[in-house]
C-alpha positions as CSV (number, residue, x, y, z in Angstrom):
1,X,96.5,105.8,-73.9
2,X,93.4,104.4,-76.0
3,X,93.4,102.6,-79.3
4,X,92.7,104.2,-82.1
5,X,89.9,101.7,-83.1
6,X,87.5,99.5,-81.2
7,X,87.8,96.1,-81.3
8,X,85.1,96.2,-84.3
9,X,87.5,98.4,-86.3
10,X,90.6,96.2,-85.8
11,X,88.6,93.2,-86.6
12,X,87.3,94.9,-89.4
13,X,91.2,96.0,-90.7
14,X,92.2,92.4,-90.1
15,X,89.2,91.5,-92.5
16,X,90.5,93.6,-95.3
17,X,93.9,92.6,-94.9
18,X,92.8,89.1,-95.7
19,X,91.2,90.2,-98.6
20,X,94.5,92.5,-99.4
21,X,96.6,89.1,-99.0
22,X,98.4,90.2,-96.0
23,X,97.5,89.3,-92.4
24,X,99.0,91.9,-89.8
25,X,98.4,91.7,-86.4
26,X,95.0,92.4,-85.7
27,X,95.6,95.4,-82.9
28,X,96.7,98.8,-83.6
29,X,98.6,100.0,-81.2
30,X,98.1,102.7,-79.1
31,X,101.1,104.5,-80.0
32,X,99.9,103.9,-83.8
33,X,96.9,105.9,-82.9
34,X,98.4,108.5,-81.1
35,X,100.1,109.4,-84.6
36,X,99.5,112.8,-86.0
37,X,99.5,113.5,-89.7
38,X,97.5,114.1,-92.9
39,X,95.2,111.7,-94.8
40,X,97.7,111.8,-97.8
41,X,97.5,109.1,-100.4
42,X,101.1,106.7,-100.4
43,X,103.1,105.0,-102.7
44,X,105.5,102.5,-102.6
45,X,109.0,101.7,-104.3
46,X,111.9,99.6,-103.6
47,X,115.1,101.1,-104.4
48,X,118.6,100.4,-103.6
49,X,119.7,101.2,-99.9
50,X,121.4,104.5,-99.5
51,X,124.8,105.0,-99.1
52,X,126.6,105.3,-95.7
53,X,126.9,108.8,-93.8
54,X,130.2,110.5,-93.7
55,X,132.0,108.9,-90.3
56,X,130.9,110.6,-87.2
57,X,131.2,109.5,-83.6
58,X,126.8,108.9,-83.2
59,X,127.6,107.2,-80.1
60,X,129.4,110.5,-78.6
61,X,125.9,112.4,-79.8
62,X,123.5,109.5,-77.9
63,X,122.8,108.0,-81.4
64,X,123.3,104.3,-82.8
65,X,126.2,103.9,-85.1
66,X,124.2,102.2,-87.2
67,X,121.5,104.3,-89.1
68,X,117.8,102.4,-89.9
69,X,116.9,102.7,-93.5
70,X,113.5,102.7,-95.4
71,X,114.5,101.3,-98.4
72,X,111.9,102.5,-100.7
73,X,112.6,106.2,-100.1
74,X,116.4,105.9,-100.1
75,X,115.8,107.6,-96.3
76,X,118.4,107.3,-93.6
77,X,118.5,108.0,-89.7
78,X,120.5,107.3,-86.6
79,X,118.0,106.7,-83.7
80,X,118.8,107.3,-80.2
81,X,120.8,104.7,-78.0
82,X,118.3,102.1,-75.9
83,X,114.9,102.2,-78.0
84,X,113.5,99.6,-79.8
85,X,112.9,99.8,-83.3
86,X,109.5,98.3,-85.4
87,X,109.5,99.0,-89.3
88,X,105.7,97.8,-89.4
89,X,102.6,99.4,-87.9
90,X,99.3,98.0,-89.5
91,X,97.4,100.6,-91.4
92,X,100.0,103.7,-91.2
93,X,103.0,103.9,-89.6
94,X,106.4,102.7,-91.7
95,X,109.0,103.1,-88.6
96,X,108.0,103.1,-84.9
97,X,110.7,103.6,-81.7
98,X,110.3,103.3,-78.5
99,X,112.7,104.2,-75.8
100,X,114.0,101.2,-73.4
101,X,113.3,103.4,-70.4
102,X,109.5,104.5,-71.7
103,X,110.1,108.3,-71.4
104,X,109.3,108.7,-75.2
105,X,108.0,107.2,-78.3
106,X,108.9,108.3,-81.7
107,X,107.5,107.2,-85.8
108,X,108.9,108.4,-89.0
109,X,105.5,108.6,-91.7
110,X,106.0,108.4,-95.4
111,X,103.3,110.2,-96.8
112,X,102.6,110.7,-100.9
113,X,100.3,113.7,-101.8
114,X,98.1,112.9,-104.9
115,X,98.3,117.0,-105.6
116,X,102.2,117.7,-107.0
117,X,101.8,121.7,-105.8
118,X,101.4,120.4,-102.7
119,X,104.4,121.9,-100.0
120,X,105.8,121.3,-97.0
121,X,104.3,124.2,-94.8
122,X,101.0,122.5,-96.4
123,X,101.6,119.1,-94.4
124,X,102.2,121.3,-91.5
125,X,99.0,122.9,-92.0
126,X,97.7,119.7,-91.7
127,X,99.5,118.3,-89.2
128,X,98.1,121.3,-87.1
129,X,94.4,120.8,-88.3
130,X,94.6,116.9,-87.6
131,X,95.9,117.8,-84.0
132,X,93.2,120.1,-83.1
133,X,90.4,117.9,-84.2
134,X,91.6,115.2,-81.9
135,X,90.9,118.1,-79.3
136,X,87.4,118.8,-80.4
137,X,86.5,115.1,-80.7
138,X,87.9,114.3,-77.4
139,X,90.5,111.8,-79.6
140,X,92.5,111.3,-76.5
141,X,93.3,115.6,-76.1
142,X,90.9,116.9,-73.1
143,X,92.7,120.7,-73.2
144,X,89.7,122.6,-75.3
145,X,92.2,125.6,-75.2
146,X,94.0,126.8,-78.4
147,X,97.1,125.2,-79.0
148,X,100.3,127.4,-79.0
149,X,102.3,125.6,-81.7
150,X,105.7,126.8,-82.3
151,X,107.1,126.7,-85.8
152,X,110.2,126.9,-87.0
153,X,112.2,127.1,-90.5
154,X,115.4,124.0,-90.5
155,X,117.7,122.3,-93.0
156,X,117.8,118.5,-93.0
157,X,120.3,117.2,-95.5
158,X,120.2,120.2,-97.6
159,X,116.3,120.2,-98.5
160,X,114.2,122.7,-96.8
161,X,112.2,121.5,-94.0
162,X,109.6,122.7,-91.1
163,X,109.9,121.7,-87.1
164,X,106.4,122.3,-85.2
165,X,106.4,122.3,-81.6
166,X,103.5,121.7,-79.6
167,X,102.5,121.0,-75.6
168,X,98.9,118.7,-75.0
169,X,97.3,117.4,-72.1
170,X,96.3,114.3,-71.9
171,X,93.5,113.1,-70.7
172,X,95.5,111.8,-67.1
173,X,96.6,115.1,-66.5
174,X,99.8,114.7,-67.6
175,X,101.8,117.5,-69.9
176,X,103.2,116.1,-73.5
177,X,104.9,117.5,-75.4
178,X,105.0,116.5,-79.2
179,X,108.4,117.3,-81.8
180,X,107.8,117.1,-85.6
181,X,110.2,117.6,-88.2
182,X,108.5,117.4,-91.7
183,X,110.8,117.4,-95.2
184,X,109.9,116.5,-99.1
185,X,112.4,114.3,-100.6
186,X,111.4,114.5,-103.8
187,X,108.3,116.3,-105.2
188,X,104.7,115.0,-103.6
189,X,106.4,113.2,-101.0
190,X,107.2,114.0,-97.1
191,X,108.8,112.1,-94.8
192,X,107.5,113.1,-90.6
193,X,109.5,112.5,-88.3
194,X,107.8,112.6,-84.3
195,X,108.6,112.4,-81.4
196,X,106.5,112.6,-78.0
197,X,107.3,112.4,-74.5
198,X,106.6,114.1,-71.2
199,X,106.9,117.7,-70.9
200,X,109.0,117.3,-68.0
201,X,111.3,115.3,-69.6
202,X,111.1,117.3,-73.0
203,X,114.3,119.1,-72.8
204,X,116.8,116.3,-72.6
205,X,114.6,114.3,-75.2
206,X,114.2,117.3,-77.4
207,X,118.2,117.4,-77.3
208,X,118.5,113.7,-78.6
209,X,115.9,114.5,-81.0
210,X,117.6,117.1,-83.1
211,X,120.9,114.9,-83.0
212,X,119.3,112.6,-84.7
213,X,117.2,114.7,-87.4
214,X,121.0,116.1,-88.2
215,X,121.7,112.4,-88.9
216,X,119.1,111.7,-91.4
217,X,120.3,111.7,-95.1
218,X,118.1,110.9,-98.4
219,X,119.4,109.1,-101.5
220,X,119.6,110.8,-105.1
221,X,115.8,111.0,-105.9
222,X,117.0,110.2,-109.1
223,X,117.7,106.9,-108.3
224,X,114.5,106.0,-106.6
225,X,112.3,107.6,-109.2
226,X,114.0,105.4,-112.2
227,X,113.8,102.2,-110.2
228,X,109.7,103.0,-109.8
229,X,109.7,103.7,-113.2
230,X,111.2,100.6,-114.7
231,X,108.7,98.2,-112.4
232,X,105.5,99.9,-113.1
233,X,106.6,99.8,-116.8
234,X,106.9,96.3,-116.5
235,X,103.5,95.7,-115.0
236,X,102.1,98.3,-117.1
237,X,103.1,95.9,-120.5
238,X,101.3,93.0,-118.9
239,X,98.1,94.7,-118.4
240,X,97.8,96.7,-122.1
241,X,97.1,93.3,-124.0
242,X,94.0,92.2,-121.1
243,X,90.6,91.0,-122.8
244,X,87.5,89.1,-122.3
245,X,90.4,85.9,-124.2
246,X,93.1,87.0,-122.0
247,X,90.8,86.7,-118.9
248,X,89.2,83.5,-119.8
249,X,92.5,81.7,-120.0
250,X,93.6,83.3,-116.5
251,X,90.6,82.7,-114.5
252,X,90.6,79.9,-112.3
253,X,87.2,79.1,-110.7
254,X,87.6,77.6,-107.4
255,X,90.2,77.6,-104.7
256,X,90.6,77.0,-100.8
257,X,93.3,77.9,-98.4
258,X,94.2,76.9,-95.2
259,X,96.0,79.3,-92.5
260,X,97.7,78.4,-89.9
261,X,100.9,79.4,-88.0
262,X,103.5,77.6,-85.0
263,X,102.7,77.7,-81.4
264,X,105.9,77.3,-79.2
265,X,106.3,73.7,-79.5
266,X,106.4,73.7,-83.4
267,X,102.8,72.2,-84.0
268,X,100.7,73.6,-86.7
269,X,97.9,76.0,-84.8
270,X,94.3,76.9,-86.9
271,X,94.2,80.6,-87.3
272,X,91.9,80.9,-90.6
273,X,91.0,79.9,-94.1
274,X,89.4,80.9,-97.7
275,X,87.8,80.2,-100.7
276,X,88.2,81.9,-104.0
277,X,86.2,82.3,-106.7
278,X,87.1,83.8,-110.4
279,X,84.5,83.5,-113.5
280,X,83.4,86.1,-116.0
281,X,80.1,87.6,-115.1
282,X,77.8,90.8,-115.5
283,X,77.8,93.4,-113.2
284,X,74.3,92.4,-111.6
285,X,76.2,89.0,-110.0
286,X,77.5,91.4,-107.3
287,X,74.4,90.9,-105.7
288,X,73.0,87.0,-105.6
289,X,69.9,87.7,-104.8
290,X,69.1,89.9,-107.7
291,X,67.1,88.6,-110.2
292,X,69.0,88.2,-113.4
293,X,65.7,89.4,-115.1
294,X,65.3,92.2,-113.4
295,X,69.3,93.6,-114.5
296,X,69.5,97.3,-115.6
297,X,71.7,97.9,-118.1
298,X,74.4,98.8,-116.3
299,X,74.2,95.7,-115.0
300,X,74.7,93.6,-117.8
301,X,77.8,94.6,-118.6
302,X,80.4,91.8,-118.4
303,X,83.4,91.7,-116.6
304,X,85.3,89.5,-114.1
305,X,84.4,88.6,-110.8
306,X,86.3,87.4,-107.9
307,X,84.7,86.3,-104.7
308,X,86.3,85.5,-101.3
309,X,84.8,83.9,-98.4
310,X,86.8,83.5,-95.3
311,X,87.4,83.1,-91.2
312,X,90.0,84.1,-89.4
313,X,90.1,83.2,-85.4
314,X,91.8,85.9,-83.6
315,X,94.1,85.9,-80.6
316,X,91.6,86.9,-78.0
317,X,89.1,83.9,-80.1
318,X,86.5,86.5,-81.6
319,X,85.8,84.9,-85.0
320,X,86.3,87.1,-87.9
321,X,84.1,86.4,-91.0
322,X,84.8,87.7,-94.5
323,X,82.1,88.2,-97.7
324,X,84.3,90.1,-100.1
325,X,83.2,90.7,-103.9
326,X,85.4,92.6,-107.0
327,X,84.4,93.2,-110.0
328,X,85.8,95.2,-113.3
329,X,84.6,95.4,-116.8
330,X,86.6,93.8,-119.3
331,X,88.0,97.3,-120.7
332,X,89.2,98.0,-116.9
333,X,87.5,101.2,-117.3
334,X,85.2,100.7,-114.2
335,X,85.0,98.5,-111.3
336,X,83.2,98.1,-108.0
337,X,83.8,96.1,-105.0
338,X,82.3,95.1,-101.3
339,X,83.9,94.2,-98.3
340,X,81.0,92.5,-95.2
341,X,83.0,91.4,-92.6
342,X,81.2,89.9,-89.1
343,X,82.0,89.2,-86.1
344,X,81.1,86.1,-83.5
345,X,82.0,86.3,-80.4
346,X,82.6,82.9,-77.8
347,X,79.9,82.9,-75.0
348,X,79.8,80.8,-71.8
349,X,76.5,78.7,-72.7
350,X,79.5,76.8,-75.9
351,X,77.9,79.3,-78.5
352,X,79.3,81.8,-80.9
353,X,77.1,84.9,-80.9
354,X,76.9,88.1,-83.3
355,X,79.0,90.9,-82.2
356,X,79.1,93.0,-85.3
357,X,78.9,94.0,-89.1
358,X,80.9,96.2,-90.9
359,X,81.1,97.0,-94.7
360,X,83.7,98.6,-97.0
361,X,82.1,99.4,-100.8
362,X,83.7,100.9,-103.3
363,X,83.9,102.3,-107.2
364,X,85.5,103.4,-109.9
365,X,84.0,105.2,-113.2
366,X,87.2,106.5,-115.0
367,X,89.9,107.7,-112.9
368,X,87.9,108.7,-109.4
369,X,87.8,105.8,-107.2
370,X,85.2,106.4,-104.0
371,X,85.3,104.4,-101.0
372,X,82.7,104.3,-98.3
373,X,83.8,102.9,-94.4
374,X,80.4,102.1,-92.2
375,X,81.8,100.8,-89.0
376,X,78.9,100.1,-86.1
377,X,78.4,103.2,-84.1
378,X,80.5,105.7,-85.9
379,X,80.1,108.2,-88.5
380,X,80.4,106.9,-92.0
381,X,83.7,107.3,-93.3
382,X,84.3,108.4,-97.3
383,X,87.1,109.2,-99.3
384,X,88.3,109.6,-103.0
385,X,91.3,109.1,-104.7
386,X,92.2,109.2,-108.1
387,X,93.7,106.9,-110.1
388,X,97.2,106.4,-110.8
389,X,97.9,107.0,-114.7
390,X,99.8,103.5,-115.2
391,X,100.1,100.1,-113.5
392,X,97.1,100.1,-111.8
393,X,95.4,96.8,-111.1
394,X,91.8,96.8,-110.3
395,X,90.8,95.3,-106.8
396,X,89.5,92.1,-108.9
397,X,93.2,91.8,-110.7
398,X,94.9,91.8,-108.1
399,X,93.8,88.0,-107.2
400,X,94.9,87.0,-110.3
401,X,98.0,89.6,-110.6
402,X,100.8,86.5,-110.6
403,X,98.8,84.9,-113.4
404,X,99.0,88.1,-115.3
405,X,102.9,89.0,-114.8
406,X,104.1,86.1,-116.2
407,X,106.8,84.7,-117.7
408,X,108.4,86.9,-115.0
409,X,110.7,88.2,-116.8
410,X,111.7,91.4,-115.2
411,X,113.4,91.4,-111.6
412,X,110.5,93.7,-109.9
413,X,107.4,94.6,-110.9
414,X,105.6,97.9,-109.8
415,X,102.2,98.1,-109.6
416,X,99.7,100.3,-107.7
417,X,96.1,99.7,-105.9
418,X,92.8,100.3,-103.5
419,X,94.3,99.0,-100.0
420,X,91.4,98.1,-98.4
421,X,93.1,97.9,-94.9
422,X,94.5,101.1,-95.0
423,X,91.6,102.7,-97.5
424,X,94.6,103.9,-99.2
425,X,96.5,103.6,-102.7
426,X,99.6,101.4,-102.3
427,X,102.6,101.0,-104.5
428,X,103.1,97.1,-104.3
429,X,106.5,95.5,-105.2
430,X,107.1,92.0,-106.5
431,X,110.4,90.7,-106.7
432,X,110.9,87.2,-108.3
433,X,114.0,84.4,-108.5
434,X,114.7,82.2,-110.7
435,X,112.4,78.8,-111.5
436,X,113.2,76.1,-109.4
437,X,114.7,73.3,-112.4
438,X,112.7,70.3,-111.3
439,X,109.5,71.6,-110.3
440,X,109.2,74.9,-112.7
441,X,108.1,76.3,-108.7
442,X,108.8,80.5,-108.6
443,X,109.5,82.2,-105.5
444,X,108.7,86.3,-104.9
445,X,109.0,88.2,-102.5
446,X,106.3,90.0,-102.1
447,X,106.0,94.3,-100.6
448,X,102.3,95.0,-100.2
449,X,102.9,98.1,-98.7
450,X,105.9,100.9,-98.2
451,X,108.2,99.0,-96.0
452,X,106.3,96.6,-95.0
453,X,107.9,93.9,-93.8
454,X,107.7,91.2,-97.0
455,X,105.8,88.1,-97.6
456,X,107.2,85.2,-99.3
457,X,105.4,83.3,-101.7
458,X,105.9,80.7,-104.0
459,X,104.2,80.0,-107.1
460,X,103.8,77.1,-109.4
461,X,104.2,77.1,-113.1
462,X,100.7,78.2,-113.7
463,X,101.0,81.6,-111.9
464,X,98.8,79.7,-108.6
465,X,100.1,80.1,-105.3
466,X,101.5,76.9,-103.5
467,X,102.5,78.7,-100.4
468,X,102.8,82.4,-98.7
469,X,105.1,82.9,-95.5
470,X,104.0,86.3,-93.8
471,X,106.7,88.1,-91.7
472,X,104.4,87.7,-88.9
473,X,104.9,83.6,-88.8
474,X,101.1,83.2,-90.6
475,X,101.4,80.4,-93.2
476,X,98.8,79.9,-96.2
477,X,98.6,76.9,-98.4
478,X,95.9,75.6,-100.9
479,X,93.7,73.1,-99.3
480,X,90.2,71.4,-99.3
481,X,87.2,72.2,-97.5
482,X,86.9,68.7,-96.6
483,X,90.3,69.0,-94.9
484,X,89.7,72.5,-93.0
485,X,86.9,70.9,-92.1
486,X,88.9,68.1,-90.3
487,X,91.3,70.5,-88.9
488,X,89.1,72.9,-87.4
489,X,87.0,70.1,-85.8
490,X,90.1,68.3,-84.5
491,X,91.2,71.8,-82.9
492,X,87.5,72.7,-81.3
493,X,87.0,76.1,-83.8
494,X,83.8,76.3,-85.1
495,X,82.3,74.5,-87.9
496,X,79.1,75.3,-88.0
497,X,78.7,77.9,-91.0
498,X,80.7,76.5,-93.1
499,X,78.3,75.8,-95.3
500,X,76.8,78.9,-95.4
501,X,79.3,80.8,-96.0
502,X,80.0,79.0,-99.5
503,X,76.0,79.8,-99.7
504,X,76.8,83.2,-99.0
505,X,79.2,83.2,-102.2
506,X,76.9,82.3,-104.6
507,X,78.5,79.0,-105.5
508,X,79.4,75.6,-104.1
509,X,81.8,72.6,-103.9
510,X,84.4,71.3,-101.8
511,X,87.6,70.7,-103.6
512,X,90.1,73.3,-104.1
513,X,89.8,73.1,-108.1
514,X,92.8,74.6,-109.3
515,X,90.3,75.2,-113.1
516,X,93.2,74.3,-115.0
């Protein structure tokens, strides 16, 4: 099996989930590329769990007793006995199985369609179209024959729902053989459900396979659609009163953060850091070396910016370096944003050399939000979305989104936005306890993405973060340059550009100022 990215493309995910605020594991895995399905935009909710099935003996049927649940969709399933279970695939995947004994592999999708008219035998239209181009650009399919898919009309907890059949050759010869069951929940959303394994194993596996798409049972879309509604409602309050006053007083100019995570003995290990910038600027500032003089129009309009500047080491050591800049006028009515992320890569002679440069830009005028993907040697990648019709917070407001919710007053908050790691729009969830008396310090769980696993960060007073914990074991906490500095020298990670990359950002100092 191959990857679904090069090593530039994972390095440049990883980039954008540090400017996203989440830091996945940089790989995608093989099985994660191997994943069939349409390019349809997803959303996010968190509702209350579903209830339990009516009893049934799963075990007799090869199936766990107890079912795995995605949250957020009130979905339900019992899996197959002996396979191991990962709710979080960077980029697409919201459950991933694998069997104990490696004969198959399996992923449920949750995918949101942008159109509403949008139907099932559409996704598998899709599905089919997505497979087939992996033929014809050799993604990993060498059979240039057509493909016999079989199709077939089921029931899956009393919606109507389409099974698709199909037999590929992979590139070692071997026959697979690939099982999707595809329903909608609730208008514009489909779960898929696949499963692959050899075809000379496929009859046994198909067996198990049906078993458990009999199991799976969906909560009263009802439910889950009133629980979006009340959190995006309470983000959409916040963002109605936001002006050029509102901003000023939110805005905090200068910040650094230090990540690290635990090595097996419990010592603090270097894995990256950050600076971020906030100030209200024109348009033009999104490039530095543009002559203020020499603005058009357009770009004198004034808006808030937000810079990041960052390095993240990864496992195998290639450095990772991040030049991100947001920006949206004050009437939130248009916004446009870069993502420049290189990487060095450790050479015998002690140095760090180039490896590669990748760029994510994007723009919004209105409602359409374009993004544009150039990864080194591969075909530029676009796509459009449109924006959602409430509680969407531009790429720039989302570094200051804690500032804006407050006094965090509701128990979730809803809001929607650009994922830059995924090049998709996300429905993020906040959840937030009670202040801590002595401190005023407010801790949230934090949902980037549908079922992700959560992040949990805690906030002071102000609305600034004092510390995130990812579910991966990565820990970030405001710090100095000064004090990185130290750290990274002390650990033997390079030092060197530094500097430069707080050139690169248009601004200087070395204290994380917390502007207030």
């Amino acid at each position: 099996m191959t990857t679904a990215l090069s090593v530039t493309g994972s390095t440049f995910l990883l980039a954008c989930a540090i400017v996203s605020g989440s830091l996945p594991t940089p790989m995608v895995t093989a099985a994660a590329a191997m994943t069939p399905g349409p390019h349809l935009q997803e959303q996010q909710q968190q509702p209350k769990a579903p209830p339990a099935p009516p009893p049934v003996n799963w075990e007799k049927k090869g199936l766990s007793a107890t079912p795995i649940i995605l949250e957020s969709i009130g979905f339900s399933i019992h899996l197959p006995l002996d396979c191991k279970v990962s709710k979080h695939v960077q980029g697409a995947r919201r459950l991933f199985i694998t069997s104990n004994d490696g004969r198959w592999m399996a992923a449920v999708d949750v995918d949101r369609s942008a159109n509403p008219a949008t139907t099932v035998d559409d996704v598998v239209k899709s599905t089919q179209e997505s497979i087939q181009k992996a033929s014809r650009e050799g993604g990993g399919v060498t059979s240039d024959q057509a493909m016999p898919f079989a199709r077939s009309a089921v029931v899956v907890n009393g919606r109507p729902a389409r099974q698709l059949q199909v037999q590929i050759k992979r590139p070692n010869g071997i026959m697979e053989t690939r099982l999707f069951t595809i329903v909608s929940p609730m208008p514009s959303m489909f779960v898929v459900y696949t499963i692959w394994c050899g075809s000379d194993a496929a009859e046994e596996v198909s067996k198990l396979y049906q078993a458990s798409v009999d199991s799976i049972t969906f909560e009263d879309p009802g439910h889950v659609l009133l629980d979006r509604e009340n959190a995006t409602a309470a983000v959409q309050k916040c963002l109605e009163p936001l002006n050029q006053a509102t901003y000023e007083k939110l805005l905090c100019p200068e910040r650094w953060y230090r990540i690290y995570k635990y090595d097996d003995r419990r010592k603090e290990q270097e894995i990256g850091y950050y600076r971020v910038t906030e100030e209200l600027a024109q348009r033009g500032r999104l490039s530095p070396s543009r002559a203020q003089d020499r603005y058009t129009r357009a770009e004198r309009e004034q808006g808030i910016l937000v810079t990041l500047v960052a390095r993240y080491v990864l496992p195998d050591g290639t450095i990772s370096e991040v030049d991100s800049r947001s920006w949206s006028s004050l009437d939130r009515e248009s916004e446009i944003w870069s993502i420049r992320s290189s990487s060095y890569q450790f050479v015998a002679t002690g140095r760090y050399l180039p490896a590669s440069i990748s760029a994510l830009t994007g723009a919004r005028a209105g409602d359409m939000i374009t993004l544009t993907l150039e990864l080194p040697n591969q075909p530029v990648n676009e796509r459009q979305y449109r924006k959602p019709q409430t509680a969407y917070v531009t790429q720039a407001e989302r570094f200051l989104l804690y500032r804006i919710l407050k006094p965090w007053d509701q128990d979730a908050y809803g809001s929607y936005y650009l994922d830059p790691s995924t090049m998709k729009l996300a429905f993020r969830v906040d959840r937030f306890e009670q202040p801590v008396a002595t401190t005023g310090d407010v801790t949230c769980e934090q949902h980037l993405r549908q079922d992700a696993p959560p992040s949990t960060v805690t906030l002071d007073q102000d609305g600034l973060i004092k510390r995130i914990v990812a579910s991966t074991g990565e820990v970030t906490v405001p710090s100095t340059l000064d004090a990185i500095h130290r750290l990274w020298t002390k650990a033997g990670l390079p030092t060197s550009s530094m500097s430069k990359l707080i050139s690169n950002s248009g601004g200087a100092g070395r204290d994380s100022g917390r502007g207030r």
